[in-house]
C-alpha positions as CSV (number, residue, x, y, z in Angstrom):
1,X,57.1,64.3,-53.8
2,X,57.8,67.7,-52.2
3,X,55.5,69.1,-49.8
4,X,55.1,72.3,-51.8
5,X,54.1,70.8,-54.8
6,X,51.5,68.7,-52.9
7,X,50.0,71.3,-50.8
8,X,49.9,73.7,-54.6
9,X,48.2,70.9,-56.5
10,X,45.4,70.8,-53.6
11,X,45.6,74.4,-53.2
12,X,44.3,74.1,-56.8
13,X,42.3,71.3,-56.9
14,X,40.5,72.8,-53.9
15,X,40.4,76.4,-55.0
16,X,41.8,77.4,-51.4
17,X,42.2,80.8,-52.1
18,X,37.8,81.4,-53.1
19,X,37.3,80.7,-49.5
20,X,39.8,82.7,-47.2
21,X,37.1,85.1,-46.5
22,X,34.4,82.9,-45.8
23,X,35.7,80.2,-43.8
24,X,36.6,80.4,-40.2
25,X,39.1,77.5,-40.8
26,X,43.2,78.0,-41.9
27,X,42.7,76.1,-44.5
28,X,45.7,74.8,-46.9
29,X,48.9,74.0,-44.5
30,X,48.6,74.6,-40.9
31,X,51.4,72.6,-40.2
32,X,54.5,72.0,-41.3
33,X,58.1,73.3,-43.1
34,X,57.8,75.2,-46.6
35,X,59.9,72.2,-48.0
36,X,59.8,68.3,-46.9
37,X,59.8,65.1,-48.7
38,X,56.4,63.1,-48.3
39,X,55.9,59.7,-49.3
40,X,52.7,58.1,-47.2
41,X,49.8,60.4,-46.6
42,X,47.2,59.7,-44.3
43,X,43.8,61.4,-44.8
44,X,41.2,61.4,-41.5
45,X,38.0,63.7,-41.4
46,X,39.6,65.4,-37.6
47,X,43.0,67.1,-36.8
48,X,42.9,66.0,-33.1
49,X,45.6,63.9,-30.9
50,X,43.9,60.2,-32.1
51,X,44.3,60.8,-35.9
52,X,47.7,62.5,-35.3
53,X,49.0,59.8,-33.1
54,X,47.7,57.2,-35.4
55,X,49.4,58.8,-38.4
56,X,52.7,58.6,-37.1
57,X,51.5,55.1,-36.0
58,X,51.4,54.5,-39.6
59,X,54.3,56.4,-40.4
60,X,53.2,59.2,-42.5
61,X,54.7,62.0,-43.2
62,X,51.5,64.3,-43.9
63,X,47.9,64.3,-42.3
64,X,45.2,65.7,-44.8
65,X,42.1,66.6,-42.9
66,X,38.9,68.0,-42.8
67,X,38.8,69.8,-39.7
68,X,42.0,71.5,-38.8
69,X,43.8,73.2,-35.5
70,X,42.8,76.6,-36.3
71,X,40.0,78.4,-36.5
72,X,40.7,81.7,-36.4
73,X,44.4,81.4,-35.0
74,X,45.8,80.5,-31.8
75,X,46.1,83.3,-28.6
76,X,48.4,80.9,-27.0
77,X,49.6,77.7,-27.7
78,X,49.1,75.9,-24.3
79,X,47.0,72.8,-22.3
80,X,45.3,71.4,-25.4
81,X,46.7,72.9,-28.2
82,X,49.9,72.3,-27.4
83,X,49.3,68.5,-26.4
84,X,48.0,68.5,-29.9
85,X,50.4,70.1,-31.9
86,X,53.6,68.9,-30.4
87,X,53.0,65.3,-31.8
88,X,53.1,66.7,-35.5
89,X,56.3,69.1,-34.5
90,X,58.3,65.8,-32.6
91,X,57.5,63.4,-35.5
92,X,57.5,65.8,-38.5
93,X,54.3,65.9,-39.1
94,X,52.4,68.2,-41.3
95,X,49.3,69.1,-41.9
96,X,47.3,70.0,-44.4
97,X,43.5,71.2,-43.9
98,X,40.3,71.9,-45.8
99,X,36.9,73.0,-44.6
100,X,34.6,74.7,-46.6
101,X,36.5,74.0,-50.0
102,X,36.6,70.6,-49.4
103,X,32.3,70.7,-48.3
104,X,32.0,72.5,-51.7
105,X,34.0,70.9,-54.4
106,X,31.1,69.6,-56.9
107,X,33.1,66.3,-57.5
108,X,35.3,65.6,-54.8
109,X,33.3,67.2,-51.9
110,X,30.9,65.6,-48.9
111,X,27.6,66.8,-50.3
112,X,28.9,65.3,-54.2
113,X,29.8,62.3,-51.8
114,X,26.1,62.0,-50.6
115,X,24.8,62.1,-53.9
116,X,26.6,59.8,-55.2
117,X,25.2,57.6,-52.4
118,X,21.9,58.5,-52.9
119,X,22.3,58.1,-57.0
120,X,21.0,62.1,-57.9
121,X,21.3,63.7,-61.1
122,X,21.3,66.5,-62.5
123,X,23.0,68.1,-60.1
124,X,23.8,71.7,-59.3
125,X,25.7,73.7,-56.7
126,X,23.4,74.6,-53.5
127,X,24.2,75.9,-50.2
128,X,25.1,79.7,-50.7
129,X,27.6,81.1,-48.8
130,X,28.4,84.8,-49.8
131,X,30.0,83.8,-53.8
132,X,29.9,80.1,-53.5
133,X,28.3,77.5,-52.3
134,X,29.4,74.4,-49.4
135,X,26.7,71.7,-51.3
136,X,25.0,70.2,-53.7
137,X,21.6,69.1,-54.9
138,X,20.0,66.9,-57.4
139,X,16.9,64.9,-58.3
140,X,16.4,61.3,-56.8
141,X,17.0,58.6,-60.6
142,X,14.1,56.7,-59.1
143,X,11.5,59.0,-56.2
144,X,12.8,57.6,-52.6
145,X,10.0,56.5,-50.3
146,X,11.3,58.3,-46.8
147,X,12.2,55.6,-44.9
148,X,13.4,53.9,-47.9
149,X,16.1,56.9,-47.9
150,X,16.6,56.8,-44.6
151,X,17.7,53.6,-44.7
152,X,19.9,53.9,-47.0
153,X,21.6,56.6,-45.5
154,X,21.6,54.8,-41.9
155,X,22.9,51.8,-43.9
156,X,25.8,53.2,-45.9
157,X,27.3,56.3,-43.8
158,X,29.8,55.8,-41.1
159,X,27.4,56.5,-38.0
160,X,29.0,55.0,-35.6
161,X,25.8,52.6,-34.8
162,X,23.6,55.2,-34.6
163,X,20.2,56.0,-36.6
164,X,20.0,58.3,-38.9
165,X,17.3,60.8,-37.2
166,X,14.2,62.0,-39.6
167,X,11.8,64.8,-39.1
168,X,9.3,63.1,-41.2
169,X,7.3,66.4,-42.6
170,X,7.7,66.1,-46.3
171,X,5.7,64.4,-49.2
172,X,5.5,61.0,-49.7
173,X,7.9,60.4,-52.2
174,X,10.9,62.2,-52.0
175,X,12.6,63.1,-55.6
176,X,14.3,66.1,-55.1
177,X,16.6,66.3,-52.4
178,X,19.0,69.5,-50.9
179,X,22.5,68.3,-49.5
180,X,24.9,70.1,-46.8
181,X,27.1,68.2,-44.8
182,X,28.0,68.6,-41.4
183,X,26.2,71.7,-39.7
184,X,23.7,72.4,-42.9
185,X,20.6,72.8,-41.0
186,X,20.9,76.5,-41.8
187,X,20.2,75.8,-45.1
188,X,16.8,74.7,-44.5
189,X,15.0,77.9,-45.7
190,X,17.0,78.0,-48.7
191,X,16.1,74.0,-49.2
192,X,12.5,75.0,-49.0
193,X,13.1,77.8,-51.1
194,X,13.5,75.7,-53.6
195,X,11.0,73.3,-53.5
196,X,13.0,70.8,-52.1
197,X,11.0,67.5,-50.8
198,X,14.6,66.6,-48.3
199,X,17.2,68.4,-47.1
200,X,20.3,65.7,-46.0
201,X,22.8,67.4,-43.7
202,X,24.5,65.9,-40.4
203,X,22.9,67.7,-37.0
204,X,20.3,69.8,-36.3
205,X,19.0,72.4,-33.5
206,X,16.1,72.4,-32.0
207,X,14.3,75.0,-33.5
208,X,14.5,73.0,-36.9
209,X,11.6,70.4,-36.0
210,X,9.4,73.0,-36.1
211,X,10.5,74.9,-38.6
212,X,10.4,71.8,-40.9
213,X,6.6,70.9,-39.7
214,X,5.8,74.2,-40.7
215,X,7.6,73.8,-44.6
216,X,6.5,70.9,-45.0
217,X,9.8,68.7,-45.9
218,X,11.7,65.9,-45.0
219,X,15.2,66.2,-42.6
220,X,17.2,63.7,-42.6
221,X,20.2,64.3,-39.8
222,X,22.9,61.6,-40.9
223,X,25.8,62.6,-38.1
224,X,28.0,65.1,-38.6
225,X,31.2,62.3,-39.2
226,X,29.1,60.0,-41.1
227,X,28.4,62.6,-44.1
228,X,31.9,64.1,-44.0
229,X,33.8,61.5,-45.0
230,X,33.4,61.8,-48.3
231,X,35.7,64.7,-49.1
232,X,39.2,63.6,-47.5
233,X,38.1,59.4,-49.5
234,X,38.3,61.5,-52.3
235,X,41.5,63.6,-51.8
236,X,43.2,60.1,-50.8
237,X,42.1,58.9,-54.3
238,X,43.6,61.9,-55.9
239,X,46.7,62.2,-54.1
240,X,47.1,58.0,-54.6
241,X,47.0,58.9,-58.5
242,X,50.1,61.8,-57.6
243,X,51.7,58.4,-56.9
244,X,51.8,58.6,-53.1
245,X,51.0,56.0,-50.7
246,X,48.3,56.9,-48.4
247,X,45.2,55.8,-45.3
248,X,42.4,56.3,-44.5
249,X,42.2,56.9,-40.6
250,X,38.1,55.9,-39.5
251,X,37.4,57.9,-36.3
252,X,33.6,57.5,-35.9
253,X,32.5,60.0,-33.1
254,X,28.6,58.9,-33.4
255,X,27.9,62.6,-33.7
């Protein structure tokens, strides 16, 4: 299949376009000619040297990730960057990226990814960011007790061997529950807002222990990796039905 033609159906898919003036992140191609023929595509959550070098390891010909090269464009393309991107120039490989659409999608996306974990229904966009939204939310089938959800979470997400940490302020049964992958602990006020009992999101800051102790509600902070793996599972899924071979490329960082 033609690079074009793959990069337009996620384009899409992904709705690209709705988030070029919110996201900090190229997203769509970052790398690569306007036409090539691709038949293996590997899907990882980080553009960096290890996911690169293991792609052409597994002889793809595009990398579909989650976090990409550039944020905000590149002043010079030395030390680091360069080390990084030569790999996908010598090997041809591209590159395609999504950040924000992919954290938003309401089917495909980390935070749908999490609910479906977590088994939540009736779902509905949260997470506002300007017109849309990078998350999701929904109602627990059967209340959680806390540690019964951290558990699960600890238990089911990619951390890397590490515990799922818990501000423990929050009721105690936990039915309704706020989702936003990654850096979501901004969202907090919005997850109390609306009388959320947990809000699931990846890291914290510090100022969000007592912030939560003061809402009264449950944090759960899963890793940053661990609850964005989701998204790019998904798009491998989707781009396996286009008929393409494709990998998933596990890079726990723990964080």
């Amino acid at each position: 299949m033609e690079l074009s033609s793959i990069v337009d159906r996620l384009d899409e898919e992904l709705r690209t376009a709705d988030y070029a003036d919110l996201d900090a992140s190229a997203n769509g191609l970052q790398v690569g000619p306007e036409e090539a023929e691709i038949e293996r595509v590997a899907v990882a959550v980080d553009g960096v040297r290890e996911t690169f070098d293991r792609a052409i390891e597994a002889d793809a010909d595009l990398l579909v990730v989650h976090h990409g090269l550039s944020w905000g464009g590149f002043d010079r393309v030395t030390g680091r960057t360069y080390d990084r991107i030569a790999p996908l120039i010598e090997h041809d490989l591209a590159l395609y990226v999504s950040h924000l659409p992919l954290d938003g999608h309401q089917k495909l996306g980390n935070a749908a990814g999490v609910a479906d974990l977590l088994d939540l229904e009736d779902r509905e966009p949260f997470g506002e960011l300007g017109p849309e939204y990078i998350g999701q939310r929904g109602t627990a089938a059967d209340p959680y007790d806390p540690e019964e959800l951290r558990q699960r979470l600890e238990t089911d997400l990619e951390t890397g061997g590490q515990p799922v940490q818990h501000l423990a302020f929050g009721p105690d049964e936990i039915e309704d529950v706020a989702i936003v992958t990654g850096s979501g602990i901004d969202w907090l006020d919005e997850a109390v807002a609306a009388d959320a009992d947990a809000l699931v999101t990846g890291e914290g800051k510090g100022k969000a222990y007592h912030e939560a102790q003061e809402a009264g509600i449950h944090v759960f902070l899963a890793g940053h990796y661990a609850t964005e793996t989701f998204g790019v599972r998904a798009l491998q899924e989707r781009v396996e039905e286009w008929g393409l071979e494709t990998t998933f490329l596990d890079v726990p960082t723990g964080l």
